[in-house]
C-alpha positions in Angstrom: -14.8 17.7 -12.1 -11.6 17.0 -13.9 -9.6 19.8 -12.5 -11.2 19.4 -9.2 -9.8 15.4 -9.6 -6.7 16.6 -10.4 -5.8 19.1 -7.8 -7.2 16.4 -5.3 -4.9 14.4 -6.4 -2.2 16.7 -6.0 -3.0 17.7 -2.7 -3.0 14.3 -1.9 0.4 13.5 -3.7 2.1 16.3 -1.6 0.9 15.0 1.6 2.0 11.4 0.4 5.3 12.2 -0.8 6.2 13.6 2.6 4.8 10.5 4.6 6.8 8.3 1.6 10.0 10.2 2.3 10.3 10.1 6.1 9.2 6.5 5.1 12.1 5.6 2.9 14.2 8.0 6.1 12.5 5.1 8.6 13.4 2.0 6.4 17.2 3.8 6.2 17.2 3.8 10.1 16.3 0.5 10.4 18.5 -0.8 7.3 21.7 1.0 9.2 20.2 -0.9 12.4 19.4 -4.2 11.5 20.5 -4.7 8.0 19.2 -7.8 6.7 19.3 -10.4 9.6 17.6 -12.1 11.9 16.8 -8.9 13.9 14.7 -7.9 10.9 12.9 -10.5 9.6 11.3 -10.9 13.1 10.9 -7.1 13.4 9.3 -6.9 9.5 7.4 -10.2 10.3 5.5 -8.7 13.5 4.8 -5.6 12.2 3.4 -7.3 8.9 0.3 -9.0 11.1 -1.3 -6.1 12.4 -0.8 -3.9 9.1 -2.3 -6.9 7.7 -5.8 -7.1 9.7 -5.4 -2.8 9.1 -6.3 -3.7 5.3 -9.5 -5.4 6.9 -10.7 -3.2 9.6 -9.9 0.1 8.5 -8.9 2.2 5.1 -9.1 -1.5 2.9 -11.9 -3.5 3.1 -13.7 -1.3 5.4 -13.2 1.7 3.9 -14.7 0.9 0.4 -17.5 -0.1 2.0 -17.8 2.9 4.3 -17.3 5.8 2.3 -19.7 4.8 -0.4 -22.5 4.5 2.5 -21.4 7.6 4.4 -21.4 9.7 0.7 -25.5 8.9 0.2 -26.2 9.6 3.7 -24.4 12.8 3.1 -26.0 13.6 -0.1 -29.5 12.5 0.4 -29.9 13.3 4.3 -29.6 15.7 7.1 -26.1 16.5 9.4 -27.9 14.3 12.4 -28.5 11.5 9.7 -24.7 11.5 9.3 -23.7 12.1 12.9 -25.6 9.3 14.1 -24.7 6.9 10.9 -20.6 7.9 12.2 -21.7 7.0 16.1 -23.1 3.7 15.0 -20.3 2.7 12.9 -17.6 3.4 15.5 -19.0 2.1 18.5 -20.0 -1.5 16.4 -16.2 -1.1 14.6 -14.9 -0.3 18.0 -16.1 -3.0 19.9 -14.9 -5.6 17.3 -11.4 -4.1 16.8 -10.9 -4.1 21.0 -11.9 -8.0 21.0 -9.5 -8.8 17.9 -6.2 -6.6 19.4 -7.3 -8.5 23.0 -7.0 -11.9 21.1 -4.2 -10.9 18.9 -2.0 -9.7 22.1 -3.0 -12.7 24.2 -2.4 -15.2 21.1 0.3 -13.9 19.4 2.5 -17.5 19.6 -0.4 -18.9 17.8 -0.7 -16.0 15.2 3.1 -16.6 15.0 3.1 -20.5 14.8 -0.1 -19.7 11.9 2.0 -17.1 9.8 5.6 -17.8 10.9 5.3 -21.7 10.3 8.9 -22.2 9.3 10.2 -20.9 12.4 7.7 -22.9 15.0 9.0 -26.0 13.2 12.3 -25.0 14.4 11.1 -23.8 17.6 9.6 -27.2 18.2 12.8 -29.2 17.2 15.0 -27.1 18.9 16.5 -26.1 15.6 18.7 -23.1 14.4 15.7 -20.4 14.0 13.6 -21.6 17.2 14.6 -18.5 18.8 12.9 -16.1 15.4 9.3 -18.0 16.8 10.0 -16.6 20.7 11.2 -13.1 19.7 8.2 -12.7 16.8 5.8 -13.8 19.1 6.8 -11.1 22.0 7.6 -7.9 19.2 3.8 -8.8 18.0 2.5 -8.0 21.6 3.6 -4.9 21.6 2.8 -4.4 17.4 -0.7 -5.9 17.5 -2.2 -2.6 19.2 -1.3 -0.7 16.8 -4.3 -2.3 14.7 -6.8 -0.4 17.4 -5.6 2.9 17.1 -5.3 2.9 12.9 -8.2 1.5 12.7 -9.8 4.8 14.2 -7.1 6.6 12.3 -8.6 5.3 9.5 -12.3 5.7 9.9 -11.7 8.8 10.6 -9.5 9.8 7.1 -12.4 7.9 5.1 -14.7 10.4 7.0 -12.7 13.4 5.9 -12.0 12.4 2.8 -15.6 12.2 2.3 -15.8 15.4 2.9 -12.9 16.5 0.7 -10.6 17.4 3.2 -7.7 15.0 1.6 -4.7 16.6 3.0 -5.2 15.2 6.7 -5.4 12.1 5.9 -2.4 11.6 3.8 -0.5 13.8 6.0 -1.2 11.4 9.4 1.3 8.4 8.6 4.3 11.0 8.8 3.9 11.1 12.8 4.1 6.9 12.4 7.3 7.5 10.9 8.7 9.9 13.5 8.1 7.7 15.5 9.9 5.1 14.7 12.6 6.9 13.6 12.9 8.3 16.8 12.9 5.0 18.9 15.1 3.8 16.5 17.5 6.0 16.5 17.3 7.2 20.6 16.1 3.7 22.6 17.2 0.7 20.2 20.8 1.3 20.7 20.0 1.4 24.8 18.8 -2.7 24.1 20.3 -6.0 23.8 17.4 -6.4 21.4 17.1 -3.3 19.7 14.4 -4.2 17.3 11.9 -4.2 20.8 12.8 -0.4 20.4 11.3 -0.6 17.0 8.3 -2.6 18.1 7.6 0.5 20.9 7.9 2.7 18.2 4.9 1.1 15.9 2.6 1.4 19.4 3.3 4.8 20.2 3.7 5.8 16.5 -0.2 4.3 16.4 -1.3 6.5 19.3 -0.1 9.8 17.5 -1.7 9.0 14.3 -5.6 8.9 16.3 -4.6 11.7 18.2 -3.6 13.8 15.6 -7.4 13.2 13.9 -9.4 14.3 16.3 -9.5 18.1 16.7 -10.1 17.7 12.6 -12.8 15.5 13.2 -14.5 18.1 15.8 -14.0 21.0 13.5 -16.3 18.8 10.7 -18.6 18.1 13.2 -18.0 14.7 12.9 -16.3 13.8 16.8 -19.4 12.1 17.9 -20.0 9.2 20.6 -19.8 5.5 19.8 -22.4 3.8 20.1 -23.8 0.1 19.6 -25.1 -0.2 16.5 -24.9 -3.8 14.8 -28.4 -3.7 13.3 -28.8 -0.5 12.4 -29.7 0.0 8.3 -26.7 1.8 7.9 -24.3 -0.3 9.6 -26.0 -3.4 8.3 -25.1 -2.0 5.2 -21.9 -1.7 5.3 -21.0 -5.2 7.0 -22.9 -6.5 4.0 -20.8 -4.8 1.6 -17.8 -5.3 3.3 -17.8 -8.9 4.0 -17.0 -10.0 0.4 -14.8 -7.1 -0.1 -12.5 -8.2 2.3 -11.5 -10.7 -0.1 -11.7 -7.9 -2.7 -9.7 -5.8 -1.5 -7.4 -7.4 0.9 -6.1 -10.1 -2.2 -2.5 -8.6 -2.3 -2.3 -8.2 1.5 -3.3 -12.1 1.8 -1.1 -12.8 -1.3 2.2 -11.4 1.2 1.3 -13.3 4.2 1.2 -16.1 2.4 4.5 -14.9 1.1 5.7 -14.4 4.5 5.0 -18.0 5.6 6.6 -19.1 2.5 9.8 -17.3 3.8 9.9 -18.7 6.8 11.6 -21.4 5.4 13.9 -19.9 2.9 17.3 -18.6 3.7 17.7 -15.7 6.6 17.7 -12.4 5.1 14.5 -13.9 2.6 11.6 -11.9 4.7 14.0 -8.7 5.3 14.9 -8.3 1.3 11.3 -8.8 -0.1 10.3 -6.2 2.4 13.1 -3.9 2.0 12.1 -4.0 -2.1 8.6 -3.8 -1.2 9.2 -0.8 0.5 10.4 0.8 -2.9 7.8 -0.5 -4.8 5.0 1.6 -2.1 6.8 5.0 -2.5 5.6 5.1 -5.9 2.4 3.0 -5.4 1.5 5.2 -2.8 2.6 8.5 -4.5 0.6 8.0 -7.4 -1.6 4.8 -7.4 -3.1 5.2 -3.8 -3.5 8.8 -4.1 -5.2 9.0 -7.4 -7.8 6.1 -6.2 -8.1 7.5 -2.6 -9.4 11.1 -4.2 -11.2 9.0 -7.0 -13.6 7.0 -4.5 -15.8 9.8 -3.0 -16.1 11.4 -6.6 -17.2 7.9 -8.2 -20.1 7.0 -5.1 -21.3 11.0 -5.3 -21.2 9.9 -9.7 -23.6 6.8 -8.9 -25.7 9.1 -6.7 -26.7 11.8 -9.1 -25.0 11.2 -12.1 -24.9 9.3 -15.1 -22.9 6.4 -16.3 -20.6 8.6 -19.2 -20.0 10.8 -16.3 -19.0 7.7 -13.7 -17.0 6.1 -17.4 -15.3 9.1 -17.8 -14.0 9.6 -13.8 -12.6 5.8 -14.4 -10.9 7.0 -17.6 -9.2 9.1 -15.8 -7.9 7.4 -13.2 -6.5 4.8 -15.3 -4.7 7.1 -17.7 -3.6 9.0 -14.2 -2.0 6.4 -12.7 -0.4 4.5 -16.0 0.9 8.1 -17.0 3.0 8.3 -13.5 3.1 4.1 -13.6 4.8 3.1 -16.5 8.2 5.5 -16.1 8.1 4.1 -12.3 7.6 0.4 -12.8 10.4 0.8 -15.5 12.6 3.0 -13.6 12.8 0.4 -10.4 13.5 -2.3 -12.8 16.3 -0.6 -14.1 17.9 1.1 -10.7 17.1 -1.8 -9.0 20.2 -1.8 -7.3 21.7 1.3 -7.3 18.2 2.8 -5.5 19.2 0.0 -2.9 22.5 0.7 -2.4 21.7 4.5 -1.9 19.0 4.2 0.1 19.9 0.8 2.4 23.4 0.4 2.0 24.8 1.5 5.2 25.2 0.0 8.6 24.4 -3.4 8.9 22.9 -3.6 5.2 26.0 -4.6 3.2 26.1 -4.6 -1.0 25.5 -8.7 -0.7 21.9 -7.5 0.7 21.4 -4.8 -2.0 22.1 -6.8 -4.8 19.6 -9.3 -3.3 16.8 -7.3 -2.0 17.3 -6.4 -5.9 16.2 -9.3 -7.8 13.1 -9.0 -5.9 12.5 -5.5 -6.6 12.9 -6.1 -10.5 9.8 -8.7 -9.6 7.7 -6.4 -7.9 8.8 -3.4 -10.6 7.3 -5.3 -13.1 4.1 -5.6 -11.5 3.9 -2.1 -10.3 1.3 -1.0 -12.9 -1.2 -3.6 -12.0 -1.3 -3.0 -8.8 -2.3 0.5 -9.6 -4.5 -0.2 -12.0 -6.4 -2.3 -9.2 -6.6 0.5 -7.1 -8.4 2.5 -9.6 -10.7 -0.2 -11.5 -11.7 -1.7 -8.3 -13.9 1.6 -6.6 -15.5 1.3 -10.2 -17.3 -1.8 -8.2 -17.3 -0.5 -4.4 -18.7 3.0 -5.8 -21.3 1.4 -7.3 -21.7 -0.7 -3.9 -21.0 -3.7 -5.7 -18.5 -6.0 -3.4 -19.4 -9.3 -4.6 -18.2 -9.3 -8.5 -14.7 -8.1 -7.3 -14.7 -10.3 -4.2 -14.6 -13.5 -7.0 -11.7 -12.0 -9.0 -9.4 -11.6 -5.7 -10.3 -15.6 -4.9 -9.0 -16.4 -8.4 -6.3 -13.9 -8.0 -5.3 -15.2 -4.5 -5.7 -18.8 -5.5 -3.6 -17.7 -9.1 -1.1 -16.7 -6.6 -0.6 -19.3 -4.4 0.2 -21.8 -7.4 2.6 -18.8 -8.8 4.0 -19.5 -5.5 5.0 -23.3 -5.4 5.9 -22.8 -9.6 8.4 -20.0 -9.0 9.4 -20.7 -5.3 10.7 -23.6 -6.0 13.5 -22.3 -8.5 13.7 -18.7 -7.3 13.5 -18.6 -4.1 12.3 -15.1 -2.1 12.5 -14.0 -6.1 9.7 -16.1 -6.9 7.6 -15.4 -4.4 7.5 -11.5 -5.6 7.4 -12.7 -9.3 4.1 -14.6 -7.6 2.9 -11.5 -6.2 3.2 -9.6 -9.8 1.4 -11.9 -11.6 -1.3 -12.3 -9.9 -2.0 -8.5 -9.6 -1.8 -8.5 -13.0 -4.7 -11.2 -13.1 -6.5 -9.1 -11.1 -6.7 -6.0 -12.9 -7.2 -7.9 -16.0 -10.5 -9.4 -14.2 -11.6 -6.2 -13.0 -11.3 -4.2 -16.1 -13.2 -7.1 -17.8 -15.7 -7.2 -15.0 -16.7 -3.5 -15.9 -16.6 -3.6 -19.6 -19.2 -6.6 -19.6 -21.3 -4.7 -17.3 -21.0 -1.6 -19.0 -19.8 0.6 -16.5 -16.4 1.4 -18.4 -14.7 0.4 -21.5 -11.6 2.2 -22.1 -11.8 4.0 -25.7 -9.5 3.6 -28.8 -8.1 7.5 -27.8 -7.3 6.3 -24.7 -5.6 3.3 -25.7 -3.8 5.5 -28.2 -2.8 7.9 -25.1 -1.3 4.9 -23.1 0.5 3.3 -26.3 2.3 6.4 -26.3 3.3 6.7 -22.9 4.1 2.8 -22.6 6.8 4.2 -25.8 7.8 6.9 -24.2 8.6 5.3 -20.7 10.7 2.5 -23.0 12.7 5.4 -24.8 13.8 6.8 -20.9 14.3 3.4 -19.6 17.0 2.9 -22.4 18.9 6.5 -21.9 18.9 5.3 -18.1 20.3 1.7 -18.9 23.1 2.9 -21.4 24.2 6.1 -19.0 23.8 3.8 -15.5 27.4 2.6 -14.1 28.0 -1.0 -13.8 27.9 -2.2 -10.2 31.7 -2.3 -9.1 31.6 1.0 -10.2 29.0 2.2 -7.6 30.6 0.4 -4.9 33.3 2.1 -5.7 32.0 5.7 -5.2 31.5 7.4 -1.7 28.1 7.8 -0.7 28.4 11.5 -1.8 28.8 10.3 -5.3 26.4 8.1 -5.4 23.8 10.4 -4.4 24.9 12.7 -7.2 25.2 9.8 -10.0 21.4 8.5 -8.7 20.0 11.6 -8.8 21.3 12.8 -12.4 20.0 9.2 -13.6 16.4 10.0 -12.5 16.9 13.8 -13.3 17.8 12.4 -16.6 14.6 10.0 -17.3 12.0 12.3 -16.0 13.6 14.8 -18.4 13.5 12.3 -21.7 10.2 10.7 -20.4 9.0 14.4 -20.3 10.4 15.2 -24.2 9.5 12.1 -25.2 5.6 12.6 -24.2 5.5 15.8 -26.3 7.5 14.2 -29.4 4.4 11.5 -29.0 1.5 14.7 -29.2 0.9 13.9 -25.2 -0.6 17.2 -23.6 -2.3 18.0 -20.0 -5.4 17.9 -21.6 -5.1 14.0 -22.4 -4.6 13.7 -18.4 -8.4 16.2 -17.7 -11.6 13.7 -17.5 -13.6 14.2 -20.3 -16.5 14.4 -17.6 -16.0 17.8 -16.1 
């Protein structure tokens, strides 16, 4: 099972890393485009809303409570069992997602008065940023479809994932990324508005991604038609485990709208820098902490099914030494190339060295919070596995409460800053609560050798953030350098920390076999 885990994991990785890298290519385009202005924060804020409600309908809330469903109809029935348990799921799924997009795309002033409330206020009092509410509220009629066709996109990656087919999944957001990329770089320019080019670009991007999953679903058998099905057992099911994980799982989704309407009344350039370092913080997130729990959900449910608990303990285990192995060099490394990783990557175009160095500060925030919000990813199937969605469900209200008080205590002083500092701490209230959650109940409780394994890497990642902070240049220096250079200067840095993070593992008696679950 380990090794199995573990090429999963890779396969899913590789697939990642190329969706991650066109991504970073996209947030380049639009950085060169936009920059940091009005343009973008109305662009970022309408295509926040629909990749919101995604987290609900399709591979968040919906997903944790699908695939452990779909895995014991798969292991305990017939084919037709889980033909007709996919039919009923999309048809009732479809059906709701049609009347949302139809009310998001009809009331999008309202979703933008609700989430944007800064602006509105302006709007309303003809002030300076009254025009952000009108062209938010038209870019999130052309976003807000986008929710129907991912949501499909979606169901249909949890269904092949079930089945271990991992690679189409994590390969389907690169077409998303083309896409915008391409409107970006080949209709924007044509517009007086050229962040509606963007907008067009989310739709159609959307379309591709459920197109592409089809002739994959056909070949599993799996392309079946929708059908009503709201009180069916196995539909019932799952809207019963999914109602209080959409709290569960949705805490640090919630946590950023809130963050968004926060920034509506901070300083221009406040939604467009916290996004831009959010952006950073998901390469690795996704690389590592999404892939490891995306491959470790279908191997915990089919644990609960036949299994026993040291095996289900031991598939945890994994996962959280997986993800803190690949998480603590990360969260330490964006802390301390904050900038320069900016400057490289955004710094081109309308995004000017002011915006890196304050799109910065907030990256150090959300740097510092990156292992949490891996460890969430992992602990929290530990629960949906085990269909358990209301125990986790309570730790995202405290979390998401937790958060909105980090919010007015760090706001206040920081700024956009605070608000990702918010964000940080209360994903590391969440994992905390999670982790505590399943050692009371028994499910997992990390040993002493693991905690011995994670001391060491925790040292080791210290040791290469320190080589990387004494041979980093000060900033005037990278200003100074051609783009060329910095490249070159960036990539030796990180060539240069994954080299003594490497050493410093083995010095510390860290081998491949301390990353294998002990349950194969």
């Amino acid at each position: 099972m380990g090794k199995h885990l573990v090429r999963s994991g890779a396969i899913v990785s590789a697939m990642t890393l190329i969706s991650r890298v066109l991504g970073l290519v996209r947030d380049v385009v639009i950085a060169n485009l936009l920059g940091a202005k009005a343009e973008a924060d109305v662009f970022f804020f309408a295509n926040k809303i629909p990749n919101f409600l995604r987290r609900l309908f399709a591979e968040g809330a919906f997903a944790q409570a699908f695939v452990p469903v779909f895995t014991e109809t798969k292991e305990t029935g017939e084919l037709s069992d889980v033909r007709a348990l996919v039919a009923k799921v999309s048809g009732t799924l479809g059906v709701l997602v049609t009347i949302v997009t139809f009310l998001g795309v009809v009331g999008a002033p309202v979703v933008t008065a609700i989430f944007g409330t800064g602006w509105f206020i302006d709007w309303w009092n003809d002030g300076p940023n009254g025009e952000k509410f009108e062209r938010a509220s038209l870019l999130l009629q052309i976003t807000f479809p986008y929710l129907w066709f991912i949501t499909f996109t979606a169901l249909s990656g949890a269904i092949l994932n079930s089945l271990g087919r991992f690679a189409v999944a994590a390969f389907t957001p690169v077409f998303l990324n083309i896409a915008i990329i391409g409107f970006a770089l080949w209709v924007s320019p044509q517009l007086d508005q050229p962040e509606m080019g963007l907008a067009w670009g989310v739709f159609f991007g959307g379309m591709i991604q459920f197109a592409f999953q089809l002739p994959f679903l056909w070949r599993a058998k799996m392309l079946v038609k929708p059908s009503w099905g709201w009180n069916t057992p196995g539909v019932v099911k799952i809207r019963t485990l999914m109602i209080p994980a959409l709290f569960g799982v949705s805490v640090s989704q919630i946590n950023l709208l809130f963050d968004t309407l926060i920034a509506s009344f901070l300083m221009t350039g406040s939604i467009s820098w916290l996004y831009y370092s959010d952006r950073l913080l998901e390469f690795p997130l996704g690389l590592f902490g999404i892939a490891i729990a995306t491959v470790i959900l279908p191997h915990l449910s089919a644990k609960h099914v036949s299994d026993g608990k040291e095996a289900f303990a031991a598939t945890v285990d994994w996962g959280v030494r997986a993800v803190c192995c690949l998480g603590f060099p990360a969260a330490l490394g964006l802390v301390v190339l904050a900038q320069p990783m900016l400057m490289v990557l955004f710094m081109h175009g309308a995004f000017d060295v002011s915006d890196s160095r304050m799109a910065s500060y907030s990256l150090v925030a959300y740097g510092s919070g990156l292992v949490s919000f891996m460890l969430v990813k992992v602990l929290a199937p530990g629960y949906y596995a085990r269909q358990d969605t209301k125990t986790p469900v309570r730790f995202g209200i405290v979390a998401m409460i937790s958060n909105m008080f980090f919010n007015l205590v760090f706001a206040i002083p920081f700024g956009y800053v605070g608000l990702a500092i918010a964000t940080s701490l209360s994903a590391t209230l969440n994992a905390a609560l999670l982790y505590r959650g399943l050692s009371k109940q028994g499910v997992f409780r990390i040993s002493k050798e693991s905690i011995s394994v994670l001391v060491r890497m925790l040292g080791a990642a210290v040791v290469m953030a320190a080589v990387i902070g004494l041979l980093k240049p000060q900033e005037a220096q990278w200003i100074a350098y051609e783009f060329s250079m910095r490249v070159t200067v960036l990539a030796g840095l990180i060539l240069a920390g994954g080299v003594t993070y490497l050493s410093a593992l083995l010095l510390l008696g860290i081998r491949p076999r301390d990353l294998v679950s002990r349950g194969s």
